[in-house]
C-alpha positions as CSV (number, residue, x, y, z in Angstrom):
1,X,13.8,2.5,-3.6
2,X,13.7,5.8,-1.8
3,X,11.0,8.7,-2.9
4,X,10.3,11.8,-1.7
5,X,7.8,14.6,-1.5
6,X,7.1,17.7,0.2
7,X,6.4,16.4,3.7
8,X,7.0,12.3,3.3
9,X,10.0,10.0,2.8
10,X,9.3,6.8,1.6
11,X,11.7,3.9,2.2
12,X,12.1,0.2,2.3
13,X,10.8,-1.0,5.7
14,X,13.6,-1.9,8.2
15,X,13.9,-3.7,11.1
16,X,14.4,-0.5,13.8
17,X,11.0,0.4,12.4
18,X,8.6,-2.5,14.4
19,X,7.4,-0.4,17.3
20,X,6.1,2.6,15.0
21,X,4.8,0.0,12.6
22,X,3.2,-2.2,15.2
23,X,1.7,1.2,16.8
24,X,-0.5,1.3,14.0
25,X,-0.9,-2.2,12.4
26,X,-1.7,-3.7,15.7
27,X,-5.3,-1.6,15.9
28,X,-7.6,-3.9,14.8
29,X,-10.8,-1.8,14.0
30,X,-8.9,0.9,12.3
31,X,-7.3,-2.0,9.6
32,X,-10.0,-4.3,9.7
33,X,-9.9,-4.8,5.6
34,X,-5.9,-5.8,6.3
35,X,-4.9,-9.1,6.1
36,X,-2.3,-8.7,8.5
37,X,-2.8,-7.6,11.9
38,X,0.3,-8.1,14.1
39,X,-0.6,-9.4,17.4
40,X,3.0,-8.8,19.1
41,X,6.2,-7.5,18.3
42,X,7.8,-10.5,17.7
43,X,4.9,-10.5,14.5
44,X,6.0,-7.1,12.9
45,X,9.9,-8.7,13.6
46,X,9.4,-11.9,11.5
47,X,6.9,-9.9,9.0
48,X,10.2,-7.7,8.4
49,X,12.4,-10.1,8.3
50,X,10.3,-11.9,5.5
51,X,10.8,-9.0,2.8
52,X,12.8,-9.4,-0.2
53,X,16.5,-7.9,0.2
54,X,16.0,-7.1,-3.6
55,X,13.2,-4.2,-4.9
56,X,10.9,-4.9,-8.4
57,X,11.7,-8.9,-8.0
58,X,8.7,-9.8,-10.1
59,X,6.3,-12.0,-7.7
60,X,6.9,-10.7,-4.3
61,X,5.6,-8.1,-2.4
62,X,7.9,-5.4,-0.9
63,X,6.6,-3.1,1.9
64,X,8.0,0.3,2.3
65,X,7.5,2.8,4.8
66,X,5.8,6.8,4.4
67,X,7.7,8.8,7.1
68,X,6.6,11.9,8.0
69,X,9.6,14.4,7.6
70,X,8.7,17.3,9.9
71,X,8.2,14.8,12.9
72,X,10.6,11.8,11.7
73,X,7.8,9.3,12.1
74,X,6.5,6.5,10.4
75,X,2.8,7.4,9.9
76,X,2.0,4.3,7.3
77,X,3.0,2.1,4.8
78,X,2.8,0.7,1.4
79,X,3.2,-2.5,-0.2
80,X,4.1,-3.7,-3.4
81,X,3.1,-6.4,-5.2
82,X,5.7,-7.0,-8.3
83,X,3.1,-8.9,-10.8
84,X,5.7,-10.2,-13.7
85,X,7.9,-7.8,-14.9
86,X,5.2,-5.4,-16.3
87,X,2.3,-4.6,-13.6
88,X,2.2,-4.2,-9.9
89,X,-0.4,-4.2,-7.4
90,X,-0.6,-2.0,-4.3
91,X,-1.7,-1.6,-1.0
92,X,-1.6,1.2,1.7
93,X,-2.2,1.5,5.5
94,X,-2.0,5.1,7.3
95,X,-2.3,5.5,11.2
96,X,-5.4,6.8,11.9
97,X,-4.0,9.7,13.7
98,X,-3.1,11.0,10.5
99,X,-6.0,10.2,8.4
100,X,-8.0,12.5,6.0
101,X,-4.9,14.7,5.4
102,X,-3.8,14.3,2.4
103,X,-1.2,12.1,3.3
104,X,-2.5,9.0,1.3
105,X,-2.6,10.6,-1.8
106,X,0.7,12.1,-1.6
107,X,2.7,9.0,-1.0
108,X,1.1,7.0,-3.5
109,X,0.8,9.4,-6.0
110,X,4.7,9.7,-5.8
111,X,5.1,6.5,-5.4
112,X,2.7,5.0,-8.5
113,X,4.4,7.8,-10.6
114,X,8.0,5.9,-9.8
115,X,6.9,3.1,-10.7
116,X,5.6,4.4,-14.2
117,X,8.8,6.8,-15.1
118,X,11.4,5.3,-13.4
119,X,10.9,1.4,-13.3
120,X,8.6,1.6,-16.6
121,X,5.9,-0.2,-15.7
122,X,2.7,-0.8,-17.6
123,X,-0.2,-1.3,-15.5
124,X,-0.9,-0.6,-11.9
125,X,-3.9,-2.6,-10.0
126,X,-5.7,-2.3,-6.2
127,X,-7.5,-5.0,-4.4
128,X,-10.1,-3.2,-2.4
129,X,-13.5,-5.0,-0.2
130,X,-16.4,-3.4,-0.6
131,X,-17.2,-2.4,2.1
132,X,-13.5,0.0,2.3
133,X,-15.0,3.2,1.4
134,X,-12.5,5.3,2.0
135,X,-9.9,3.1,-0.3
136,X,-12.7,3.2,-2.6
137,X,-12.8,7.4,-2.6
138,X,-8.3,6.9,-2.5
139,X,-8.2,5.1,-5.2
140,X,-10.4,6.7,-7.7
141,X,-9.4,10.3,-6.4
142,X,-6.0,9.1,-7.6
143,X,-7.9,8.2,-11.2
144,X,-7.9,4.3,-11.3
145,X,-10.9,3.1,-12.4
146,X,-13.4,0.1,-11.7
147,X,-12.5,-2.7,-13.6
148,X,-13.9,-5.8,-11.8
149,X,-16.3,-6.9,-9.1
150,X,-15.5,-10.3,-8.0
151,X,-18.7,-11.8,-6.2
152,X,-17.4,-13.7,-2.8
153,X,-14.2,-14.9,-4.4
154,X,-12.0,-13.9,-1.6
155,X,-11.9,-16.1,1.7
156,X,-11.0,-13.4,4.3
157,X,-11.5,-13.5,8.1
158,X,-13.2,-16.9,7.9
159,X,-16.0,-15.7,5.5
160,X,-16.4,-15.5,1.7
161,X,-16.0,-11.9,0.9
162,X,-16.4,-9.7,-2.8
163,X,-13.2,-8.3,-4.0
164,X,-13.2,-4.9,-6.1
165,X,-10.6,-4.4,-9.0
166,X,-9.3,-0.7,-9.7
167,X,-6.5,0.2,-11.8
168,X,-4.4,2.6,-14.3
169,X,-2.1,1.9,-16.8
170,X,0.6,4.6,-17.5
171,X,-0.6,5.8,-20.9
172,X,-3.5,7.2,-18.6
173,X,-1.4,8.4,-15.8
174,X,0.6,10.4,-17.7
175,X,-2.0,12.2,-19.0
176,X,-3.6,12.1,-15.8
């Protein structure tokens, strides 16, 4: 899967990309709602090595990677979680030299939009704490909406943690 906008590629993650992807992964304050937080290089390696070969194989997750055209750089990523044939889930991570440009809502937008038109999906869901206010402001800037609030049913970090349900189906994208 390979999209494209004005100023980002986006591309299944490969395995020359570990040191731009462990630049950013490996700061811990800046992804402190992620669940992965590579502490070494050898990390990033078997986390790539992990991923499907195959893209929309219903019941993995596939990460791809938003590269910044101008500057050829990976400045985030994006993974995919294939729920059935139907639905997906998603998740995003952006360096945070390159935050609150614009550059979050570009890639998913593009990247939700595939999903929908090319790959006909149905519905598209986040997982967000809380406490992420900036996913929060993402995610309904994109137009998901609120759909659950899931009181401490997530064991994250060694603590029971809430879990907040956004999503969109493509009837509403569309006319989005």
């Amino acid at each position: 899967m390979h999209v494209a906008t004005e100023r980002l590629a986006i591309r299944p993650i490969q395995a020359g990309d570990k040191d731009q992807l462990f630049a950013y992964r490996s700061d811990a304050e800046t992804n402190q709602f992620q669940g992965w937080i590579p502490a070494s290089l050898e990390d990033v390696e078997r986390f790539i090595d992990k991923q499907p070969t195959v893209f929309n194989t219903p019941d993995t997750w596939f990460q791809l990677v938003i590269v910044e055209k101008t500057k050829d750089l990976i400045i985030g990523d994006i993974g995919i979680h294939f729920i059935g044939s139907e639905q997906f889930e998603f998740g995003i991570t952006i360096h945070k030299q390159y935050h609150q440009q614009g550059y979050a809502v570009e890639a998913l937008r593009a990247v939700i939009t595939h999903m929908f038109n090319d790959l006909h999906k149905h519905r598209a869901t986040a997982s967000i704490d809380p406490e992420n206010y900036h996913s929060i402001r993402l995610v309904e800037r994109l137009g998901l909406r609120k759909e659950a609030h899931f009181k401490e049913s997530l064991f994250f970090k060694g603590r029971w943690v809430d879990d907040l349900v956004y999503a969109v189906l493509k009837k509403e994208w569309i006319s989005n």
